[in-house]
PDB file with SEQRES, HELIX, SHEET and CRYST1 records, atoms N, CA, C and O in Angstrom:
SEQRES   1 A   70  UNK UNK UNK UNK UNK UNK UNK UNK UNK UNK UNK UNK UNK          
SEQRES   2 A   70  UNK UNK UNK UNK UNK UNK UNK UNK UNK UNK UNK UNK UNK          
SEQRES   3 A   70  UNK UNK UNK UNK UNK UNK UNK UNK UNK UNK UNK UNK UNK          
SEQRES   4 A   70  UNK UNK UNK UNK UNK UNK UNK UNK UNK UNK UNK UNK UNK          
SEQRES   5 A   70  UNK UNK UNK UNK UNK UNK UNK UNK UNK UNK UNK UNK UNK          
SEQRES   6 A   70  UNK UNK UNK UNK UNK                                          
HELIX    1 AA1 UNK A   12  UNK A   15  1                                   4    
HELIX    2 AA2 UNK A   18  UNK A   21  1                                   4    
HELIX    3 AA3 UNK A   37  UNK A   40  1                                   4    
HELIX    4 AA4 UNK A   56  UNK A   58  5                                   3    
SHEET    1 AA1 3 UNK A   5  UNK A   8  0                                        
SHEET    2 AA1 3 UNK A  48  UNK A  51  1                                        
SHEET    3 AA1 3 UNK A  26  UNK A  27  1                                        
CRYST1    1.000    1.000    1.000  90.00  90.00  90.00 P 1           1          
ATOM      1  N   UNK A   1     -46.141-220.152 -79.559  1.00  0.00           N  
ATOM      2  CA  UNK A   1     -46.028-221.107 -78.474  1.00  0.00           C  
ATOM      3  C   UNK A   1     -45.299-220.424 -77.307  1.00  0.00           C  
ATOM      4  O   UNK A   1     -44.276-219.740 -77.344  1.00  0.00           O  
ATOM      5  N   UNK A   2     -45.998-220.739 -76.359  1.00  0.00           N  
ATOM      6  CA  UNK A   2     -45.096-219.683 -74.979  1.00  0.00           C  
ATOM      7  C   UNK A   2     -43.999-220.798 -74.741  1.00  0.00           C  
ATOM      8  O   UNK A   2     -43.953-221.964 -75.132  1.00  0.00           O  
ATOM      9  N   UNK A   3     -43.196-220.104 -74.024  1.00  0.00           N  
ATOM     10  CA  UNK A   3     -41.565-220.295 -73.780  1.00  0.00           C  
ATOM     11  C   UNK A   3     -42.127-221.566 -72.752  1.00  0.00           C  
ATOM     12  O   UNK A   3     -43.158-221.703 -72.094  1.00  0.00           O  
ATOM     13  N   UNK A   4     -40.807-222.486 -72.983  1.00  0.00           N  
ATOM     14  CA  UNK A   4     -40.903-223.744 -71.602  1.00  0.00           C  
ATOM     15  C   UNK A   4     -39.543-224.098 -71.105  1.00  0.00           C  
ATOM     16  O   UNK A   4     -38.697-224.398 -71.947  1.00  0.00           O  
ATOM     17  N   UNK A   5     -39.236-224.099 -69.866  1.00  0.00           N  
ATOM     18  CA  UNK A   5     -37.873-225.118 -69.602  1.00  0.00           C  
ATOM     19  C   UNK A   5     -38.179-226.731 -69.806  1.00  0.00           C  
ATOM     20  O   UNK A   5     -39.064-227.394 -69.264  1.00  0.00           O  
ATOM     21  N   UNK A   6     -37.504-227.018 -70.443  1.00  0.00           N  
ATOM     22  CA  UNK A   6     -36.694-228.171 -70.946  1.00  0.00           C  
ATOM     23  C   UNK A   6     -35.882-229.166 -69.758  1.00  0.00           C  
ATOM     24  O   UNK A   6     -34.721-228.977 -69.396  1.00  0.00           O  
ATOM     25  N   UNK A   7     -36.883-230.376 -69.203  1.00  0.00           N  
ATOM     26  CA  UNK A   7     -36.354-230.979 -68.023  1.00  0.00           C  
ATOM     27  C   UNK A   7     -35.937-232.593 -68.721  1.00  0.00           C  
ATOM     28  O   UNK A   7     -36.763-233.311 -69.284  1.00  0.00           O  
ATOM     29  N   UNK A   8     -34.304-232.977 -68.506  1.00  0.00           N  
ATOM     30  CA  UNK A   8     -34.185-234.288 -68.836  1.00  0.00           C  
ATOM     31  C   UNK A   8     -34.183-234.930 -67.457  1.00  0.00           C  
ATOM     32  O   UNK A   8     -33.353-234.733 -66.570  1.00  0.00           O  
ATOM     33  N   UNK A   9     -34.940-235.501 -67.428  1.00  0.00           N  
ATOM     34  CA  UNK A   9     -34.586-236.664 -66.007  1.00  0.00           C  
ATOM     35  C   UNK A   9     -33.313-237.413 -66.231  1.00  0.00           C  
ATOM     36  O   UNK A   9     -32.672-237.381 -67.281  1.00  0.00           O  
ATOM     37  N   UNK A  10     -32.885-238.337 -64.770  1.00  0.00           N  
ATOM     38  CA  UNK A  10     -31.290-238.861 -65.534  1.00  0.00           C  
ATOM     39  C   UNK A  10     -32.710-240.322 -64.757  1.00  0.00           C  
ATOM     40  O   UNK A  10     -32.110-241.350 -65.074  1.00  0.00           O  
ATOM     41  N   UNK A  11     -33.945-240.778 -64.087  1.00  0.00           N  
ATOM     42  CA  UNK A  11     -34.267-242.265 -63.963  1.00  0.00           C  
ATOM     43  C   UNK A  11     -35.201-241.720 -63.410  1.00  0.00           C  
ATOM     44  O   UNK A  11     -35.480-240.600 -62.980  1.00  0.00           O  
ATOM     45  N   UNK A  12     -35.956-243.367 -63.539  1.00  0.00           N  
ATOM     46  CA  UNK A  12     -37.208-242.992 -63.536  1.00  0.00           C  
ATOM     47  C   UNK A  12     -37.586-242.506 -61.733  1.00  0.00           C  
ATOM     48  O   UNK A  12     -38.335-241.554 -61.517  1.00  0.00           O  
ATOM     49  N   UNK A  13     -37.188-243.007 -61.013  1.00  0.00           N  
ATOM     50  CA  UNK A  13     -37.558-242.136 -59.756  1.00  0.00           C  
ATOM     51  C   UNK A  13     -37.043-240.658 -59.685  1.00  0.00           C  
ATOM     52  O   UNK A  13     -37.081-240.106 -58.585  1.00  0.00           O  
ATOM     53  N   UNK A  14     -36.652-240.100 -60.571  1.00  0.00           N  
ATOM     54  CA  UNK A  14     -36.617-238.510 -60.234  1.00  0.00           C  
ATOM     55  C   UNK A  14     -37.861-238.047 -60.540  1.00  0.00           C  
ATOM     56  O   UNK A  14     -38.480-237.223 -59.867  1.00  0.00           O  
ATOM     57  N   UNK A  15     -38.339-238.702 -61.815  1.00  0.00           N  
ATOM     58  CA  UNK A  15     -40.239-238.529 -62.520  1.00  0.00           C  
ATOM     59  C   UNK A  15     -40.998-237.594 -61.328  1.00  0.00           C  
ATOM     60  O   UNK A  15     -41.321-236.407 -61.286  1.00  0.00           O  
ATOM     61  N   UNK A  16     -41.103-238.566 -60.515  1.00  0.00           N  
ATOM     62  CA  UNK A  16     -42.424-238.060 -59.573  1.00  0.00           C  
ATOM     63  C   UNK A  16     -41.835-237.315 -58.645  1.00  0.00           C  
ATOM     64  O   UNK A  16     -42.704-237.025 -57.823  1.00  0.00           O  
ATOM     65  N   UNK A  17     -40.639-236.776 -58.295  1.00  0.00           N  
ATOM     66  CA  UNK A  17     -40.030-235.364 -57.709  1.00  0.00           C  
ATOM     67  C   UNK A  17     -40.016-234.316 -58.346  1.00  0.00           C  
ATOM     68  O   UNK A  17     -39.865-233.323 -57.634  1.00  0.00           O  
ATOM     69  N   UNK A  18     -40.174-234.019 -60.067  1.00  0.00           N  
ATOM     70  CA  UNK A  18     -39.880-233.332 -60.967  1.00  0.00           C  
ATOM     71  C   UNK A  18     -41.228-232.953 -61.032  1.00  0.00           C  
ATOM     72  O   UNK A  18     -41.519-231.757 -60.990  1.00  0.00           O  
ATOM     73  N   UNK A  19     -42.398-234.136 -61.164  1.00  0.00           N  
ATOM     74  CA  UNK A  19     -43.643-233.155 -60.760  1.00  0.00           C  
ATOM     75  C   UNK A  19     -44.096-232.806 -59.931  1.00  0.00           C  
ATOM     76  O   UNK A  19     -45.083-232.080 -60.051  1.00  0.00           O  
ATOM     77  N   UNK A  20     -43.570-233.171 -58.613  1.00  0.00           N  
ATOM     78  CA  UNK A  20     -44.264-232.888 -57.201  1.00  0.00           C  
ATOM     79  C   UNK A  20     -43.564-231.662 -57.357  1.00  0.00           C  
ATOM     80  O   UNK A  20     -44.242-230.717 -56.950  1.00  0.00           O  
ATOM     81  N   UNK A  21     -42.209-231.268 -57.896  1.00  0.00           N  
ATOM     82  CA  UNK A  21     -41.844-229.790 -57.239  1.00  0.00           C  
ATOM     83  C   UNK A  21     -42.537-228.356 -58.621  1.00  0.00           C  
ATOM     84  O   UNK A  21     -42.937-227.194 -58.548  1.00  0.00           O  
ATOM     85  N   UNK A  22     -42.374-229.147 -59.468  1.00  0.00           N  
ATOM     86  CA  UNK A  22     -43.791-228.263 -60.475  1.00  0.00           C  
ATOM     87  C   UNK A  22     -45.234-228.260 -60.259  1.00  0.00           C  
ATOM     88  O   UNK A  22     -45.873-227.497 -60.984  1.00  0.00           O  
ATOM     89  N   UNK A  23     -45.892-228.977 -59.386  1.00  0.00           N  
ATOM     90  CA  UNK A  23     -47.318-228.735 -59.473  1.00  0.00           C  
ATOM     91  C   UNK A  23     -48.177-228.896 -60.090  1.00  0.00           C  
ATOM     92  O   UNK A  23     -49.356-228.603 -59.891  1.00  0.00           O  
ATOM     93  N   UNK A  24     -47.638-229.440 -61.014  1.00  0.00           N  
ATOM     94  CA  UNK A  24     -49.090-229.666 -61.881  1.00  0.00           C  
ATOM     95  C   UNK A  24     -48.742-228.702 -63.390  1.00  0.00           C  
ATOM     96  O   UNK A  24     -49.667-228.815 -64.195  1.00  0.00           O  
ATOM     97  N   UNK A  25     -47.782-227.951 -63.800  1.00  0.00           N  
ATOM     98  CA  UNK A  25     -47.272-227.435 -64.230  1.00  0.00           C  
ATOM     99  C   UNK A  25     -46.285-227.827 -65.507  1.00  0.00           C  
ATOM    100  O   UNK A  25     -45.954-227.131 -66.467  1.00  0.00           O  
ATOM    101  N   UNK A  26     -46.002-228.939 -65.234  1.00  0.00           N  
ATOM    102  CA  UNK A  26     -45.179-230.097 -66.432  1.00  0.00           C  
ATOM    103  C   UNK A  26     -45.613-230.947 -66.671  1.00  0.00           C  
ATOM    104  O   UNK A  26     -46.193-231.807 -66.008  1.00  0.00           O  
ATOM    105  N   UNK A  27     -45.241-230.757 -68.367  1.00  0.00           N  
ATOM    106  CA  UNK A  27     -46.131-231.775 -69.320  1.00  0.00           C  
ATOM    107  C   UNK A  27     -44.930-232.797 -69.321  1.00  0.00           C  
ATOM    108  O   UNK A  27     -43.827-232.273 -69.475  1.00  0.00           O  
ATOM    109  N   UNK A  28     -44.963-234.406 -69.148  1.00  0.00           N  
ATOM    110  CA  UNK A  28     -44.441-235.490 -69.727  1.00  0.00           C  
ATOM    111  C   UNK A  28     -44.540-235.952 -71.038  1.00  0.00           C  
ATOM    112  O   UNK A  28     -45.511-236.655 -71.320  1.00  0.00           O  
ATOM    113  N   UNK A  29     -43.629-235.657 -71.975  1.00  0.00           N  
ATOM    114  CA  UNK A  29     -43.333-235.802 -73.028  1.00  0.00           C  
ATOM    115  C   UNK A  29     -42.260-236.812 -73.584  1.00  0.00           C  
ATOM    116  O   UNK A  29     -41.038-236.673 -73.631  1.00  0.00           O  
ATOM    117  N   UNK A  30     -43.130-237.981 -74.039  1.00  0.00           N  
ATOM    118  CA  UNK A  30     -42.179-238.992 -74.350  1.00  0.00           C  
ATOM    119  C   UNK A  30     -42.160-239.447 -76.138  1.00  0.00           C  
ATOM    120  O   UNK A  30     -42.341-240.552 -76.647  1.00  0.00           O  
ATOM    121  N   UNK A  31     -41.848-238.030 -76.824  1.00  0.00           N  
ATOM    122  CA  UNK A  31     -41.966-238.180 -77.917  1.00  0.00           C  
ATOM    123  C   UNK A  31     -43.181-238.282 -79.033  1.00  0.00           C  
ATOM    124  O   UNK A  31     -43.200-238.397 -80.258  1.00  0.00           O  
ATOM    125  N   UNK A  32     -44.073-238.194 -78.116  1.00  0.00           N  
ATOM    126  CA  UNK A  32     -45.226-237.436 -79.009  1.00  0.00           C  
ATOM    127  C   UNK A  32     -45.825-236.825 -79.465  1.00  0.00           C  
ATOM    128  O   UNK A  32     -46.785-236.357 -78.853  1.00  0.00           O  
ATOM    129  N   UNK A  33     -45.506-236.405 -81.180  1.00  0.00           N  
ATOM    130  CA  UNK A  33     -46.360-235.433 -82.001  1.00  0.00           C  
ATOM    131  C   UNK A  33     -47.302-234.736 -81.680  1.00  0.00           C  
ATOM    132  O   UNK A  33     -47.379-233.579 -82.091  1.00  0.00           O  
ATOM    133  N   UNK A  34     -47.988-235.136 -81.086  1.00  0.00           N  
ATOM    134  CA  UNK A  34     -49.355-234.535 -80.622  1.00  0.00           C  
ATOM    135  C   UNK A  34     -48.783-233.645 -79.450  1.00  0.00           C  
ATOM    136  O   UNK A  34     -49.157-232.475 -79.531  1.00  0.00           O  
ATOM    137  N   UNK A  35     -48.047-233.902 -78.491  1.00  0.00           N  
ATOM    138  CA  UNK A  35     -48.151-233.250 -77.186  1.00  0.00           C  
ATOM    139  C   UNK A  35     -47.408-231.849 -78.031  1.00  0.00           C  
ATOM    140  O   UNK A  35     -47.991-230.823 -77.680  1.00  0.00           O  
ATOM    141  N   UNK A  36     -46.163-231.541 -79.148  1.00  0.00           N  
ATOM    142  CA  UNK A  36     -46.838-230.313 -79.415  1.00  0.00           C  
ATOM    143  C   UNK A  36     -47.148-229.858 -80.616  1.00  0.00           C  
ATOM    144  O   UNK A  36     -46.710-228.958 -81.333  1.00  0.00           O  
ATOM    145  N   UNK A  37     -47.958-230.622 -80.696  1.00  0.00           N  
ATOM    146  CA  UNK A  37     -49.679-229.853 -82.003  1.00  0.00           C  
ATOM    147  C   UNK A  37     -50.231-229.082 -80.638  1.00  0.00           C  
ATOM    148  O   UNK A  37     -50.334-227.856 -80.672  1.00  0.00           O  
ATOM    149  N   UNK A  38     -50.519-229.678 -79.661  1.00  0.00           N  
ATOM    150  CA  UNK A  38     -51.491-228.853 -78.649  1.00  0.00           C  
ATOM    151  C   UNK A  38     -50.741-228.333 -78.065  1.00  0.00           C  
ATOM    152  O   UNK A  38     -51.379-227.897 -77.107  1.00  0.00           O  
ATOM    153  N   UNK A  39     -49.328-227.925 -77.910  1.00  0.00           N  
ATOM    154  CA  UNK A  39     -48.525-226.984 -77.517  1.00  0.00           C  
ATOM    155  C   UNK A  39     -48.778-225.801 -78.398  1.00  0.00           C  
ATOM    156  O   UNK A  39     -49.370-224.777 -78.055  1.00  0.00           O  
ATOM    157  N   UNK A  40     -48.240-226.067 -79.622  1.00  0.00           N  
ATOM    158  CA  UNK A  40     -48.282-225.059 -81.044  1.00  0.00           C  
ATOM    159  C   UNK A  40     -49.799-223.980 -81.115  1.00  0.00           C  
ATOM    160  O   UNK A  40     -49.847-222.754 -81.220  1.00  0.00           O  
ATOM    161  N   UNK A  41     -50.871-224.935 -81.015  1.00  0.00           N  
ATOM    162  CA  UNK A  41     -52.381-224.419 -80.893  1.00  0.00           C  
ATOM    163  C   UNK A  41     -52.654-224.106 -79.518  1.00  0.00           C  
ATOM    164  O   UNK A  41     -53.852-224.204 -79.253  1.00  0.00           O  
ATOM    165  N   UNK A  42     -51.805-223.704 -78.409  1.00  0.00           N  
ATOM    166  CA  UNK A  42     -52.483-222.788 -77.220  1.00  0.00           C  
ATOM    167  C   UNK A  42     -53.305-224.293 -76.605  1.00  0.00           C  
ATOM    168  O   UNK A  42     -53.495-223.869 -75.465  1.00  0.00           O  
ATOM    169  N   UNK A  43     -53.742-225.331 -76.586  1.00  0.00           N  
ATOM    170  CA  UNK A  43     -54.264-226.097 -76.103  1.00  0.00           C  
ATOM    171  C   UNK A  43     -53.455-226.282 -74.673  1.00  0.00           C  
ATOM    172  O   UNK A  43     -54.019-225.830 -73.676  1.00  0.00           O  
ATOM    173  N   UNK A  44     -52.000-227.002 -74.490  1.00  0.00           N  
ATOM    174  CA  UNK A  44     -51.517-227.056 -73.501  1.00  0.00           C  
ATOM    175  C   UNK A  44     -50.303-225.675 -73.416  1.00  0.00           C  
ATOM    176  O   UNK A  44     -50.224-224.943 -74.402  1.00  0.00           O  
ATOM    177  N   UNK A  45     -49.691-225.490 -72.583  1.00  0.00           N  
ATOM    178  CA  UNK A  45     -49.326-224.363 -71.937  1.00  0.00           C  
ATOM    179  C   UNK A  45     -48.309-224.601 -70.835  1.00  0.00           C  
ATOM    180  O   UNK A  45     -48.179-223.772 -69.935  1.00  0.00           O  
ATOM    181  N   UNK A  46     -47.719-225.505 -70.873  1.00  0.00           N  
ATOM    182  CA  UNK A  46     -46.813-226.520 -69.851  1.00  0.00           C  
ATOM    183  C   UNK A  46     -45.492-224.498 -69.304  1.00  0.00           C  
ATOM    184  O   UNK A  46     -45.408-223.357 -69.759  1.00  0.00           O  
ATOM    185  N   UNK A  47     -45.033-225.065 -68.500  1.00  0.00           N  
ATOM    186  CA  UNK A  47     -44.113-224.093 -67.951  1.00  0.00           C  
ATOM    187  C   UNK A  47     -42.669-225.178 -67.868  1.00  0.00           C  
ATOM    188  O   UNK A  47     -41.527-224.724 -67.808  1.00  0.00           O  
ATOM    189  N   UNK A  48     -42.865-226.100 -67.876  1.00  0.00           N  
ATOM    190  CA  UNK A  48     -41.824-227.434 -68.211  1.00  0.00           C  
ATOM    191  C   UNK A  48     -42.015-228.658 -68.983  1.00  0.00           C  
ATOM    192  O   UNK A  48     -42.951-229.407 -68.702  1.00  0.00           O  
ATOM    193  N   UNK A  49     -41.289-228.896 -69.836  1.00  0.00           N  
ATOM    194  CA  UNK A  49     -41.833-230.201 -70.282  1.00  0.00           C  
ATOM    195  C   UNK A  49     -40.600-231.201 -69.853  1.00  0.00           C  
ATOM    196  O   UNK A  49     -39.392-230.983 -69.934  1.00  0.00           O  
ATOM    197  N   UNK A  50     -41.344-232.455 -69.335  1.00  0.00           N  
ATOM    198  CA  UNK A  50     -40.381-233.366 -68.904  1.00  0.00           C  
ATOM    199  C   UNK A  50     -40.001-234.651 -70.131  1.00  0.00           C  
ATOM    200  O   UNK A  50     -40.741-235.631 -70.219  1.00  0.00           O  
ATOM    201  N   UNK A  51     -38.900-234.507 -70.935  1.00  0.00           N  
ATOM    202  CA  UNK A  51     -38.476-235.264 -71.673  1.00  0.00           C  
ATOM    203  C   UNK A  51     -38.237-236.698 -71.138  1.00  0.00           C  
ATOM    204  O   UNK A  51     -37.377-236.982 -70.305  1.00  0.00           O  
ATOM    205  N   UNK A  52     -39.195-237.663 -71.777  1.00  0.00           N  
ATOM    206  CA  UNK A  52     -38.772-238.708 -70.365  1.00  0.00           C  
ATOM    207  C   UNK A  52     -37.683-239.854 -71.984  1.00  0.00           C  
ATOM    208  O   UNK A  52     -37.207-240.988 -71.949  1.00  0.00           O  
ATOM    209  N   UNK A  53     -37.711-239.055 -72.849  1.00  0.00           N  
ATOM    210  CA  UNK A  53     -36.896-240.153 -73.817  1.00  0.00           C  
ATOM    211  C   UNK A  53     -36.092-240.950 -73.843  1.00  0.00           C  
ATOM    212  O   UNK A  53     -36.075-242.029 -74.435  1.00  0.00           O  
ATOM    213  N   UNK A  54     -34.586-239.972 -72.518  1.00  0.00           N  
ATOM    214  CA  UNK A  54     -34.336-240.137 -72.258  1.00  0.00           C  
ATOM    215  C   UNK A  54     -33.434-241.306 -70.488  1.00  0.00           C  
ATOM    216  O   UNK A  54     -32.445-241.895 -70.052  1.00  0.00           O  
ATOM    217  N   UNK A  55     -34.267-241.046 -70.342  1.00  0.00           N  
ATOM    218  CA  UNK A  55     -34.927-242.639 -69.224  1.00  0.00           C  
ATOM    219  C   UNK A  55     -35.179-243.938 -69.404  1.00  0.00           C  
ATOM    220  O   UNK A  55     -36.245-244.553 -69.389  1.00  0.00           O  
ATOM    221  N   UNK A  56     -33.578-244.443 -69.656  1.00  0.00           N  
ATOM    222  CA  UNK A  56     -33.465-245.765 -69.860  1.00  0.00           C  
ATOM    223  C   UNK A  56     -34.524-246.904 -69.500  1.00  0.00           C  
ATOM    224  O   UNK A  56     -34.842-247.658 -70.420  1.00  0.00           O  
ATOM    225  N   UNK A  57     -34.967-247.051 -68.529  1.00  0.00           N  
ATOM    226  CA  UNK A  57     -35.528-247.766 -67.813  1.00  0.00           C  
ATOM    227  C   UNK A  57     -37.064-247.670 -68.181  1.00  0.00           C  
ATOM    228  O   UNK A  57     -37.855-248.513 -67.760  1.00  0.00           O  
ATOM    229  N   UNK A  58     -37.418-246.724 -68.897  1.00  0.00           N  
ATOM    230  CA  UNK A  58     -38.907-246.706 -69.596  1.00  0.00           C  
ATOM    231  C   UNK A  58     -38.866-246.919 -71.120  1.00  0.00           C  
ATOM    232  O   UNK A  58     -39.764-246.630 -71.911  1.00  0.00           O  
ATOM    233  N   UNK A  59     -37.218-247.683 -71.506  1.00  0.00           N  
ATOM    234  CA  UNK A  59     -37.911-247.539 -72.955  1.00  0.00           C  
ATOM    235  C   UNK A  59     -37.652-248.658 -73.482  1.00  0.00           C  
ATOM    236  O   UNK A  59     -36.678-249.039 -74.130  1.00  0.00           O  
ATOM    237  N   UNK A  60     -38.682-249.215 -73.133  1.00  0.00           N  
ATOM    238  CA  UNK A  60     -38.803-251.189 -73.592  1.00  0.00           C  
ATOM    239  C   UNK A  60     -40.372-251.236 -74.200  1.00  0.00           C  
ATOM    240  O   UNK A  60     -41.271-250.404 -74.084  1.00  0.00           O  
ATOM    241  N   UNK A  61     -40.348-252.773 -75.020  1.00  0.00           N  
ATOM    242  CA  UNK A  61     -41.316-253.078 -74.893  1.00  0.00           C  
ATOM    243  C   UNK A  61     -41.421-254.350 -74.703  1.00  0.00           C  
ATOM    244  O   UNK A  61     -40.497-255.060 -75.100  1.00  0.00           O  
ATOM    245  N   UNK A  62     -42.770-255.054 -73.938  1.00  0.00           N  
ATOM    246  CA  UNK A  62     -42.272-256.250 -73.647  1.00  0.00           C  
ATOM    247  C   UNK A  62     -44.013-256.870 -73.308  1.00  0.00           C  
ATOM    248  O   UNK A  62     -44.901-256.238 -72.736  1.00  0.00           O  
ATOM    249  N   UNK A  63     -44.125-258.825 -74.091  1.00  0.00           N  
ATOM    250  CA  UNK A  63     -44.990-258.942 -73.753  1.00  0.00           C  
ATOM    251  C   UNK A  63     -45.060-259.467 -73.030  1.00  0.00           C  
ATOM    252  O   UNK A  63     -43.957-259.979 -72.837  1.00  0.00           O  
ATOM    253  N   UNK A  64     -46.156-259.954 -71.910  1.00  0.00           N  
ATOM    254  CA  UNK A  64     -46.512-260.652 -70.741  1.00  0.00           C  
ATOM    255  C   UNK A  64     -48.052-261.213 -70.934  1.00  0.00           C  
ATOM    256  O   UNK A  64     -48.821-260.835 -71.818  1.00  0.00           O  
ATOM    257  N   UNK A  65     -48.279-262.005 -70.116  1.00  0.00           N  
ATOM    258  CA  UNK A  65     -49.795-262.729 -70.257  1.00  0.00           C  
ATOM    259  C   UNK A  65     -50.905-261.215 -70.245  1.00  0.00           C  
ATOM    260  O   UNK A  65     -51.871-261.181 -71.009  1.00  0.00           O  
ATOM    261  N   UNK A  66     -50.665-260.300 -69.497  1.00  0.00           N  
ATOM    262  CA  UNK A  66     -51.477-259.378 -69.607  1.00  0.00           C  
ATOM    263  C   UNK A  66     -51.384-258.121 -70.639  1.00  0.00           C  
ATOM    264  O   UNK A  66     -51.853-256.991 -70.496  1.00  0.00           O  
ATOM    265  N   UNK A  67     -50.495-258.763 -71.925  1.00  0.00           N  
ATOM    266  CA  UNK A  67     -50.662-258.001 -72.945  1.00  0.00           C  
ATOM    267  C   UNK A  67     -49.356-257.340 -73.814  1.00  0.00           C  
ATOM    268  O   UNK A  67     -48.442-258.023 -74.276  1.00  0.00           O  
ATOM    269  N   UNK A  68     -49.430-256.367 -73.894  1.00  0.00           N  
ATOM    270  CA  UNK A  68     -47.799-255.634 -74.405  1.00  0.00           C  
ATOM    271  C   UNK A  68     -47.987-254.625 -73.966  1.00  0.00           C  
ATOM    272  O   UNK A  68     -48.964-253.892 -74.122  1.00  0.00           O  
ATOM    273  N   UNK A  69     -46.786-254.428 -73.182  1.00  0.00           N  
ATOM    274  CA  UNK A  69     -46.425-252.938 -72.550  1.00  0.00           C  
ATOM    275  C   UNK A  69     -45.540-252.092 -72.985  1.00  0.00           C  
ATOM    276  O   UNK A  69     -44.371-252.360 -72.706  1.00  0.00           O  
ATOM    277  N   UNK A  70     -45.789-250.968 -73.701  1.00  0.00           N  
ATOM    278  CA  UNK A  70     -44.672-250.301 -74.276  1.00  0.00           C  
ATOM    279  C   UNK A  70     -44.177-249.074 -72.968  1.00  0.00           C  
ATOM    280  O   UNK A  70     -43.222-248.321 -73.157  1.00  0.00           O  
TER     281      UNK A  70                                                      
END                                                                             
């Protein structure tokens, strides 16, 4: 697996500064297995991965008439 920096956001509006100043370049990773199986297998190739686990403010779940939003 090639080398990655390791980005914790401290909320959710830093998100979309963290990828505007990577490019297209960082993977958002909010705890899913899969994101690295396809790290491990050469599939993705991120140069940052953005840990968003940490980002209070995204980690609810909650239902509403239009469904459940995790």
């Amino acid at each position: 697996m090639k080398e990655f920096q390791y980005i914790y956001p401290k909320n959710s509006q830093s998100v979309p500064l963290i990828l505007g100043e990577y490019n297209g370049k960082a993977l958002l990773y909010a705890g899913g297995t899969d994101a690295l199986a396809r790290m491990k297998e050469g599939i993705n190739r991120p140069e940052q991965v953005v840990n968003l686990k940490a980002v209070e403010e995204l980690n609810y779940i909650k239902e509403d008439s239009d469904g459940l939003n995790i």
